[in-house]
NUZA-467980 format. One record per atom (N, C-alpha, C): x, y, z; residue in three letters. Coordinates in steps of 0.2 Angstrom, whole numbers, padded with zeros to 4 digits, always signed. Atoms other than C-alpha are relative to their C-alpha. Layout:
XYZAla;...
//
This chain:
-0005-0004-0001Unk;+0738+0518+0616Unk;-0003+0007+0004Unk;+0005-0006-0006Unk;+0736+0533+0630Unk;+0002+0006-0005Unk;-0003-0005+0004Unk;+0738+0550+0623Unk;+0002+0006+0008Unk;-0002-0003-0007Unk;+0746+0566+0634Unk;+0001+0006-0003Unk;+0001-0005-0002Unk;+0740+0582+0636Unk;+0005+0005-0001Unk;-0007-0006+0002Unk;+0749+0601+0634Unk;+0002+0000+0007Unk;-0003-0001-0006Unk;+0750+0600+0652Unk;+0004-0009+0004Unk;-0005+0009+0000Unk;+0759+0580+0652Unk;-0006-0003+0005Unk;+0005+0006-0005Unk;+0742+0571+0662Unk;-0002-0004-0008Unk;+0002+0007+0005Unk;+0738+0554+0651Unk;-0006+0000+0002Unk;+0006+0000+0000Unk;+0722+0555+0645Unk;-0003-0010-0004Unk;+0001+0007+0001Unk;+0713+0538+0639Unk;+0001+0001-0010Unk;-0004+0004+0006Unk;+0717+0529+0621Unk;-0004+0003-0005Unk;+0004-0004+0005Unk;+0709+0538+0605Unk;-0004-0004-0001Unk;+0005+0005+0001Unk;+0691+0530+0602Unk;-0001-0006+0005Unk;+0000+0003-0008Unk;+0691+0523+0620Unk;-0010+0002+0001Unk;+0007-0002-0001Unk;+0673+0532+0622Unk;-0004-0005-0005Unk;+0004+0004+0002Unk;+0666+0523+0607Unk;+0000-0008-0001Unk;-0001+0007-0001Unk;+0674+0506+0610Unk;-0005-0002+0008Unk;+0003+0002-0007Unk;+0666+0506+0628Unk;-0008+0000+0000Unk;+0008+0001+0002Unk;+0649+0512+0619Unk;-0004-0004-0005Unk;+0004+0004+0007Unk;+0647+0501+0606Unk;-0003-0009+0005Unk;+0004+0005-0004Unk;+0645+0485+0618Unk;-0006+0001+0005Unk;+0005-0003-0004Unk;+0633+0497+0630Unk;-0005-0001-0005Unk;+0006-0002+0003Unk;+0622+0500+0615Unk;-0005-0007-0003Unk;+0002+0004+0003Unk;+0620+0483+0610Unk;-0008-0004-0002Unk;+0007+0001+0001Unk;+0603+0481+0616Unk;-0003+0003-0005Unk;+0003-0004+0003Unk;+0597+0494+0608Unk;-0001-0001-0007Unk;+0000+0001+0006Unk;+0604+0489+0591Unk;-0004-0005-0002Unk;+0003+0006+0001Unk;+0596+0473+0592Unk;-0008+0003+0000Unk;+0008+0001+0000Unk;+0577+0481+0595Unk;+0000+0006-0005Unk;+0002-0005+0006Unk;+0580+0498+0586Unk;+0002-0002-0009Unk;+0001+0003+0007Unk;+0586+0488+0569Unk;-0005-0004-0002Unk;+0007+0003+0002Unk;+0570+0480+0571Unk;-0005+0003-0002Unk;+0007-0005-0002Unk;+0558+0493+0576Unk;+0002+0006-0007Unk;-0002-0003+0006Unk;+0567+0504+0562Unk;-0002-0002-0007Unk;+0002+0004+0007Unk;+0564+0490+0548Unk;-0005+0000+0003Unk;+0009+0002-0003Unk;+0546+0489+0556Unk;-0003+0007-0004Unk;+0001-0008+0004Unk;+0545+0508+0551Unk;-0001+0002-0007Unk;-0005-0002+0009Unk;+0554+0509+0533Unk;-0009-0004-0004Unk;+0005+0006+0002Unk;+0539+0493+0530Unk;-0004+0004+0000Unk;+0007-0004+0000Unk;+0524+0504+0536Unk;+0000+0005-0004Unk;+0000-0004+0007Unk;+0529+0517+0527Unk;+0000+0000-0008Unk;+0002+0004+0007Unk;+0532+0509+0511Unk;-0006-0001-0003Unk;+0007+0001+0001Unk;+0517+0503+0512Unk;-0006+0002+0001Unk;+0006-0005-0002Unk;+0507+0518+0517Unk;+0001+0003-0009Unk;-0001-0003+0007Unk;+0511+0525+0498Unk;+0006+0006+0000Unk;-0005-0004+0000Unk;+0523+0538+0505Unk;+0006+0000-0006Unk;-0006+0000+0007Unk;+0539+0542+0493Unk;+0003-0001+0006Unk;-0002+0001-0006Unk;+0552+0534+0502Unk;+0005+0001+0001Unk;-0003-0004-0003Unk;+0565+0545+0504Unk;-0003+0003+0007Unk;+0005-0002-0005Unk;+0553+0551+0519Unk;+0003-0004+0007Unk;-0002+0005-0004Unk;+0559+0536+0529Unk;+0006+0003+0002Unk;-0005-0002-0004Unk;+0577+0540+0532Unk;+0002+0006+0001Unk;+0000-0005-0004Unk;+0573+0558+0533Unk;-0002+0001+0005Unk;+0003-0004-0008Unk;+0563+0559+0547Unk;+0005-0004+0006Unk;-0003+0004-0003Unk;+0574+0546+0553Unk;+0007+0004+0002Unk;-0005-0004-0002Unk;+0588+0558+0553Unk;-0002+0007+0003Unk;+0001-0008-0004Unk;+0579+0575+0557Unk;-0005+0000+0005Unk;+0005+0000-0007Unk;+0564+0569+0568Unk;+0002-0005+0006Unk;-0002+0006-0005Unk;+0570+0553+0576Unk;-0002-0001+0004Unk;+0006+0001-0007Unk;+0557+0551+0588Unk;-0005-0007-0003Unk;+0003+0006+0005Unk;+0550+0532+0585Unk;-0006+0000+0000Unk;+0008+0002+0000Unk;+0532+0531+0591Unk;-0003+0008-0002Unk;+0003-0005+0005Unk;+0530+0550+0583Unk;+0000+0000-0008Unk;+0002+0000+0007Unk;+0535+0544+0568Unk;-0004-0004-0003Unk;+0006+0006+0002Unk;+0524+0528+0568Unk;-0004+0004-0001Unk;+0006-0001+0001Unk;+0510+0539+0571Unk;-0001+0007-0006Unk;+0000-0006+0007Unk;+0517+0555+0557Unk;-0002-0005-0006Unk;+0004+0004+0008Unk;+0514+0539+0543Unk;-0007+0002+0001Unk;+0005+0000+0000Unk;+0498+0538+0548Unk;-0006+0008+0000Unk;+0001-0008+0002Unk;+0495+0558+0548Unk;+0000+0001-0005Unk;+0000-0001+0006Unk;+0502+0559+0534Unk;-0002-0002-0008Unk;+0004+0004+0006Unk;+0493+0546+0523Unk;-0007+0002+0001Unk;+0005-0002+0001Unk;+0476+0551+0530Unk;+0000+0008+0000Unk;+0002-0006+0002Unk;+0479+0570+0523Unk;+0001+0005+0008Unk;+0002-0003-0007Unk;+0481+0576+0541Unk;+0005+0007-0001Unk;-0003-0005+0004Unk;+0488+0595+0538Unk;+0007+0002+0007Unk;-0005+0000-0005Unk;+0505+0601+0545Unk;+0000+0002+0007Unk;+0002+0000-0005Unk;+0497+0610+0560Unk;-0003-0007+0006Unk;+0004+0007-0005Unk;+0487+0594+0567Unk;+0007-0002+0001Unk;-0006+0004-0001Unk;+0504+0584+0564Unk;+0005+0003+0008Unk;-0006-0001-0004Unk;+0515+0596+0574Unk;-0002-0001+0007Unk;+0005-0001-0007Unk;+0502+0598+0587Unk;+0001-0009+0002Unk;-0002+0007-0002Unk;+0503+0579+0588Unk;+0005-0003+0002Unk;-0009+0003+0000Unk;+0520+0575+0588Unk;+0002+0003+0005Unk;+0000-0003-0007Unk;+0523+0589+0602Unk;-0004-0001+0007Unk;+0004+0004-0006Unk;+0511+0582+0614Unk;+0004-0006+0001Unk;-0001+0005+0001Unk;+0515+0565+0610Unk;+0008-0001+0004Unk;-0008-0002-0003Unk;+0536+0569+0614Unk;-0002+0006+0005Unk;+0000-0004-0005Unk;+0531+0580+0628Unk;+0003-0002+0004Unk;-0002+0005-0004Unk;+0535+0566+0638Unk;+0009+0001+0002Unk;-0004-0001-0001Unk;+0552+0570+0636Unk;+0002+0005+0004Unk;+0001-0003-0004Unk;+0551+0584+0647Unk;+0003-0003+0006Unk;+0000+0002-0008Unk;+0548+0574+0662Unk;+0006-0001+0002Unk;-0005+0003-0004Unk;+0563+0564+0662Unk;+0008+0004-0004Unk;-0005-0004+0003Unk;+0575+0576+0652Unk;+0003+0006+0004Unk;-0004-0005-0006Unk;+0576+0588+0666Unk;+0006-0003+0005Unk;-0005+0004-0004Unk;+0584+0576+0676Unk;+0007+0000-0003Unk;-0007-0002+0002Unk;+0600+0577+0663Unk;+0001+0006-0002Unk;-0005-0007+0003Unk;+0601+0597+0663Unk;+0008+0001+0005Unk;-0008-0001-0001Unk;+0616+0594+0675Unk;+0004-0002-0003Unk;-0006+0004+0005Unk;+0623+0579+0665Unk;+0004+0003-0003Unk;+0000+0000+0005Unk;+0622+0587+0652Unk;+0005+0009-0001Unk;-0001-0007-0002Unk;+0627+0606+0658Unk;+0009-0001-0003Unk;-0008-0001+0003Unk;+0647+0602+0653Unk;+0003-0005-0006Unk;-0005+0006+0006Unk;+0646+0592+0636Unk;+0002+0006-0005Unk;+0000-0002+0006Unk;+0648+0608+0626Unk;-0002-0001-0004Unk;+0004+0000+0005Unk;+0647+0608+0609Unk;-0003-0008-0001Unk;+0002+0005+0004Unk;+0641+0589+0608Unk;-0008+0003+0005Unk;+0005+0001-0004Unk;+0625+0594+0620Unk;-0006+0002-0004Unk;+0006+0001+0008Unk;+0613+0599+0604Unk;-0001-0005-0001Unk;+0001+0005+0004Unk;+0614+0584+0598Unk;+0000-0007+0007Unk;+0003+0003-0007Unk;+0613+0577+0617Unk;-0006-0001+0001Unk;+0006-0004-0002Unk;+0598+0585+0618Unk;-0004-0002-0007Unk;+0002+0001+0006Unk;+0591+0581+0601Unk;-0001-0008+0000Unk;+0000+0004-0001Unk;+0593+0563+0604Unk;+0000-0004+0006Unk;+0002+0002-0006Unk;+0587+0560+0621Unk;-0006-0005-0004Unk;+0008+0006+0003Unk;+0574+0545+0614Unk;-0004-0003+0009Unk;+0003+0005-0005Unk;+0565+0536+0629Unk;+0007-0006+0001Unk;-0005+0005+0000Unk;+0578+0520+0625Unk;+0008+0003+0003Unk;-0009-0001-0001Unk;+0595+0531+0625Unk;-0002+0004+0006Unk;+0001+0002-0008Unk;+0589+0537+0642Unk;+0000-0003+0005Unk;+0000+0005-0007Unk;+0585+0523+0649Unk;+0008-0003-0001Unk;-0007+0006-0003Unk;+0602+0516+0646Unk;+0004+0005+0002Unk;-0005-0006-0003Unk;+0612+0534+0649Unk;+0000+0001+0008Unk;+0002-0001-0006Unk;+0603+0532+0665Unk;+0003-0006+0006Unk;-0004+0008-0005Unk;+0609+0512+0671Unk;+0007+0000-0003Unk;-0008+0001+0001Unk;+0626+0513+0662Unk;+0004+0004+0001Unk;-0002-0004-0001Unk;+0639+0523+0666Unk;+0006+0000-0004Unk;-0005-0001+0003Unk;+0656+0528+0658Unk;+0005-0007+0003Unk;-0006+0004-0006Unk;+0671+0515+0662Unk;+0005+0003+0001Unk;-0006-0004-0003Unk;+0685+0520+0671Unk;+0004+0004-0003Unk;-0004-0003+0005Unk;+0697+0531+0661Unk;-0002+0001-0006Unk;+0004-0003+0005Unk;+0683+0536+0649Unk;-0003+0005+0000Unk;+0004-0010-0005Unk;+0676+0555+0649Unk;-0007-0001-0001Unk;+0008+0001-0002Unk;+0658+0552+0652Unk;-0003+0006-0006Unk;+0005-0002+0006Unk;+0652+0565+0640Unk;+0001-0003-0008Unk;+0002+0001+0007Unk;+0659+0558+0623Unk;-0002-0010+0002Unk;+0005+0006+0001Unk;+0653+0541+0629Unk;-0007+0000+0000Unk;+0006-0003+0000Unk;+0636+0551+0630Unk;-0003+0000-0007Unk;+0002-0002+0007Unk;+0639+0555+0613Unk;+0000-0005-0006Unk;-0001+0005+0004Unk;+0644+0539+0605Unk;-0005-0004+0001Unk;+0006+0005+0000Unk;+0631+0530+0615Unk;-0008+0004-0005Unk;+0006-0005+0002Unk;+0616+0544+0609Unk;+0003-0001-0007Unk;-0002+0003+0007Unk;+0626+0542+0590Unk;-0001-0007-0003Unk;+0000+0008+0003Unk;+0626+0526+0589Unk;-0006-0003-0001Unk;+0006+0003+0001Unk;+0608+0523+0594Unk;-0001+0004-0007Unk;+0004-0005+0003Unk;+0601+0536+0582Unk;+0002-0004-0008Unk;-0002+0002+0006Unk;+0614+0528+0569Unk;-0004-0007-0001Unk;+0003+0006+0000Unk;+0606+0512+0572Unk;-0009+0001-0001Unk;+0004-0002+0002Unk;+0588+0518+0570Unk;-0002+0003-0008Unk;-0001-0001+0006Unk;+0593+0524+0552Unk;+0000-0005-0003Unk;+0000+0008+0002Unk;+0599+0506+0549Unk;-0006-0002-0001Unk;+0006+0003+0001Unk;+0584+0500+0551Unk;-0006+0002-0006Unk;+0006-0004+0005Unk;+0574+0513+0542Unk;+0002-0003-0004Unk;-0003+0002+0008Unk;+0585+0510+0525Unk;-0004-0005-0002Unk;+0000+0006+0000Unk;+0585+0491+0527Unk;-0010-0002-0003Unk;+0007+0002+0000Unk;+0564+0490+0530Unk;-0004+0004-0005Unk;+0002-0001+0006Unk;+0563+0503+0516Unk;+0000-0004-0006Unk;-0004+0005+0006Unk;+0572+0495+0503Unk;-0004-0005-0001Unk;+0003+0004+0000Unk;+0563+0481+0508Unk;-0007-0001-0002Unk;+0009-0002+0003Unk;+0545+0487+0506Unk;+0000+0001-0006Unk;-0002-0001+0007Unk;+0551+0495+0491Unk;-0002-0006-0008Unk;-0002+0007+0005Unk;+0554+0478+0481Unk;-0006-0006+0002Unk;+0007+0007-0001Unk;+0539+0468+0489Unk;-0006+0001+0004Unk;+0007-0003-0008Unk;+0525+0469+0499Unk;-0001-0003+0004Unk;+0000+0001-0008Unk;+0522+0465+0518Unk;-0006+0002+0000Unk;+0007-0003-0006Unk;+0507+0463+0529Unk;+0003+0003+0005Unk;-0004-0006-0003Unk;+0513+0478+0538Unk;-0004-0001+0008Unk;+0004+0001-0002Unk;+0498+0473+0551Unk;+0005-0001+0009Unk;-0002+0004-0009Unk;+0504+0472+0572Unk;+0009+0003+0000Unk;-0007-0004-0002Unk;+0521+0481+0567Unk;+0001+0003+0005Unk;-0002-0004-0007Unk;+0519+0495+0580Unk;+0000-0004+0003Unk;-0002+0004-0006Unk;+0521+0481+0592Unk;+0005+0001+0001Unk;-0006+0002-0001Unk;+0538+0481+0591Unk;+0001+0005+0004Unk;-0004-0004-0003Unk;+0542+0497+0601Unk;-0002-0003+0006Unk;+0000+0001-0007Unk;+0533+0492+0616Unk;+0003-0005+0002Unk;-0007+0006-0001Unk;+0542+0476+0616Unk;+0006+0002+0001Unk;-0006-0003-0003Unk;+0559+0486+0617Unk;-0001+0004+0004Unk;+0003-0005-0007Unk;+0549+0499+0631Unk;+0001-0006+0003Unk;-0003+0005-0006Unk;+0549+0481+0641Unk;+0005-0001+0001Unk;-0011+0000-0004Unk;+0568+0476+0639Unk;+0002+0004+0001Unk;-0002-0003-0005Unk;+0571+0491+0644Unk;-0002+0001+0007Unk;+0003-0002-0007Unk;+0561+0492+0659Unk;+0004-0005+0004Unk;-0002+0005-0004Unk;+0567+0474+0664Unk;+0009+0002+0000Unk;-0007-0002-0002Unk;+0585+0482+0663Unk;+0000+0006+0005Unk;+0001-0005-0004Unk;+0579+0497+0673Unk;+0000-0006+0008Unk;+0002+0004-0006Unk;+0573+0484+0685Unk;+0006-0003+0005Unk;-0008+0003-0004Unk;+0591+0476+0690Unk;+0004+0006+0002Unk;-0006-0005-0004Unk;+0597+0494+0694Unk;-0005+0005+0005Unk;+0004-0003-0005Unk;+0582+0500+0703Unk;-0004-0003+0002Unk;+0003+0006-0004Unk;+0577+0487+0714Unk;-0008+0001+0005Unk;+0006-0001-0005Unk;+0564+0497+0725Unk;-0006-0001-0003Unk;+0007+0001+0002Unk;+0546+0492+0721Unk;-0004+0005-0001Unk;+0004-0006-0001Unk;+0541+0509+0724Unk;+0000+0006-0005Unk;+0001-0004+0005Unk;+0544+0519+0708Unk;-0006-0002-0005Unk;+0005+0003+0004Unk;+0536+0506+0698Unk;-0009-0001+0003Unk;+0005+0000-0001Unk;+0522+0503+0708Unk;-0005+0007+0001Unk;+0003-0009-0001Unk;+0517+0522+0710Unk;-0003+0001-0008Unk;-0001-0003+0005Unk;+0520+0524+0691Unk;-0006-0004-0007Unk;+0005+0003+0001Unk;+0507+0509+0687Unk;-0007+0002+0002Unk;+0007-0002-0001Unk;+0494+0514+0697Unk;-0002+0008-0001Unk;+0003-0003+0005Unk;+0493+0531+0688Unk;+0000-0002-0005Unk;+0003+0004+0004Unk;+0494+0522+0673Unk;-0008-0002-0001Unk;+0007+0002+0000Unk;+0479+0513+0678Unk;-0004+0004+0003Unk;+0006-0002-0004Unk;+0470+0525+0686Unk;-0002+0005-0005Unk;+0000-0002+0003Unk;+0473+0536+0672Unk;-0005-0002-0007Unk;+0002+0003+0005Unk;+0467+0524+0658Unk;-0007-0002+0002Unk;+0006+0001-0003Unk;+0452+0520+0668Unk;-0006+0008+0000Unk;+0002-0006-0001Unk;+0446+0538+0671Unk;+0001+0003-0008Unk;+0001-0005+0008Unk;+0450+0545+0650Unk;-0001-0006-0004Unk;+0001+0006+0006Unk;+0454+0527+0641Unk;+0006+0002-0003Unk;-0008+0001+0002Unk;+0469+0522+0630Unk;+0003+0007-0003Unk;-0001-0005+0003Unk;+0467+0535+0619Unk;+0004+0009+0002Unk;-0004-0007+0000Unk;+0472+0550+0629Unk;+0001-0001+0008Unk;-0002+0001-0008Unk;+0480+0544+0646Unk;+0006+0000+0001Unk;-0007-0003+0002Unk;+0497+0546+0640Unk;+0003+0005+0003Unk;-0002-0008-0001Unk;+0501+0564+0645Unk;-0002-0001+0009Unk;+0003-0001-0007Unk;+0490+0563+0662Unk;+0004-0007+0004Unk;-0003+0005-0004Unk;+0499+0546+0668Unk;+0007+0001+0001Unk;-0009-0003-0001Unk;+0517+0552+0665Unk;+0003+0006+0005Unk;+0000-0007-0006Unk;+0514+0569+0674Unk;-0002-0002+0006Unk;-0001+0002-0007Unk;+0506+0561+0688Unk;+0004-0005+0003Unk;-0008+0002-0003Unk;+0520+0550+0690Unk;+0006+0004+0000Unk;-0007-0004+0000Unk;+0533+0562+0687Unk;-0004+0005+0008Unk;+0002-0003-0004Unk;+0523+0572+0702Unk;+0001-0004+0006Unk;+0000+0004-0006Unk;+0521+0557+0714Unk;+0006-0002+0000Unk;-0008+0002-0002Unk;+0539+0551+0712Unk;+0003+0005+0003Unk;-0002-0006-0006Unk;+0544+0570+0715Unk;-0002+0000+0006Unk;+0001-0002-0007Unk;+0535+0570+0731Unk;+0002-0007+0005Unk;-0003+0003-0003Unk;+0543+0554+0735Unk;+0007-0004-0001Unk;-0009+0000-0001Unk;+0562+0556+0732Unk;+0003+0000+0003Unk;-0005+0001-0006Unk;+0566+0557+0749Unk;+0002-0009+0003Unk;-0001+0008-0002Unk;+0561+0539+0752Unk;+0004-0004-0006Unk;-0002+0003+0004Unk;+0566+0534+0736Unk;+0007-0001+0001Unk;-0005+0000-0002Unk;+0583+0540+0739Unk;+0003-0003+0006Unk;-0001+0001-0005Unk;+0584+0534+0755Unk;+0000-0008+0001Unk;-0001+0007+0002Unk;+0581+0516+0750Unk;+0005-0001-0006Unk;-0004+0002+0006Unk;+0593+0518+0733Unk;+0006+0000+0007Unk;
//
């Protein structure tokens, strides 16, 4: 049903934004209820108390900050160290979160919690899926960014509980995020066809990882990708 405005324009059907986001988000829910029970698990099994899990899961919600907060948090690592880690680690967001200060410029009041929920994954899909026709593009923004987040809780619970009542070899978990960084990449892939962002953004990677090692090549491989694609947006855009 359409609704209509004080000025008589027909606007779209009440819950039109979250119907259109909820089959958008689908991937998502299928790797963040994974990657989220992957979580709830390590934690459990780190000795933490496990109210812990669905908190961070609501007020930090960063996933590979919180894989690496259990492990701070179990070897005694003190709040300064942590937050110093966690803000490096999420710096990254930075790079490509500039890119939605226009988007983002007219959600009002849901843009807090836009911004609060930029993850890596609800990026990458805010970035290849668009709104469908007669849908307002920011509360699909919202429902999609809500829904992930809510789904990431899901998981947490589900793989607390679970730890909770049993015990796991918890061993190879963090796997799981990078396996969702690929499916998304491979859906990046089908909307940005040119070879040339990826191949740019590989070879600082590797030149990166070669020159410091795994451990600290992260911040310096992101930046000099975010640098060489800036310097080559004209091309880029010119083949998009």
């Amino acid at each position: 049903m359409e609704t209509t405005d004080r000025n008589g324009d027909v606007g779209p059907p009440p819950g039109a934004a979250l119907r259109a986001a909820l089959p958008a988000t689908f991937p998502v829910f299928l790797g963040y209820t994974t990657i989220g029970a992957a979580f709830g698990l390590l934690l459990a099994s780190s000795g933490l108390p496990l109210w812990a899990a669905p908190a961070m899961s609501l007020f930090v919600y960063a996933g590979a900050a919180q894989f690496m907060g259990v492990g701070l948090i179990a070897s005694g690592a003190g709040l300064a160290e942590i937050a110093a880690a966690t803000f490096l680690l999420n710096l990254r967001h930075m790079v490509y979160g500039l890119s939605f200060l226009e988007t983002y410029s007219r959600a009002g009041a849901r843009k807090p919690y836009l911004v609060f929920t930029l993850t890596d994954e609800t990026y990458a899909l805010l970035s290849t899926v668009s709104a469908p026709p007669g849908v307002d593009p920011d509360r699909f923004r919202f429902w999609v960014s809500a829904l992930n987040q809510s789904y990431w809780v899901l998981g947490t619970l589900a793989g607390t509980l679970a730890g909770g009542l049993a015990a796991f070899d918890t061993r190879g978990l963090e796997f799981s995020l990078t396996a969702l960084f690929t499916v998304l990449l491979i859906e990046q892939t089908r909307k940005v066809r040119s070879p040339l962002p990826y191949l740019a953004s590989g070879a600082c990677a590797a030149a990166a990882y070669l020159a410091l090692g795994p451990s600290r090549m992260l911040l310096p491989a992101i930046g000099a990708s975010g640098i060489l694609l800036f310097a080559l947006r004209k091309r880029l855009e010119t083949r998009g």
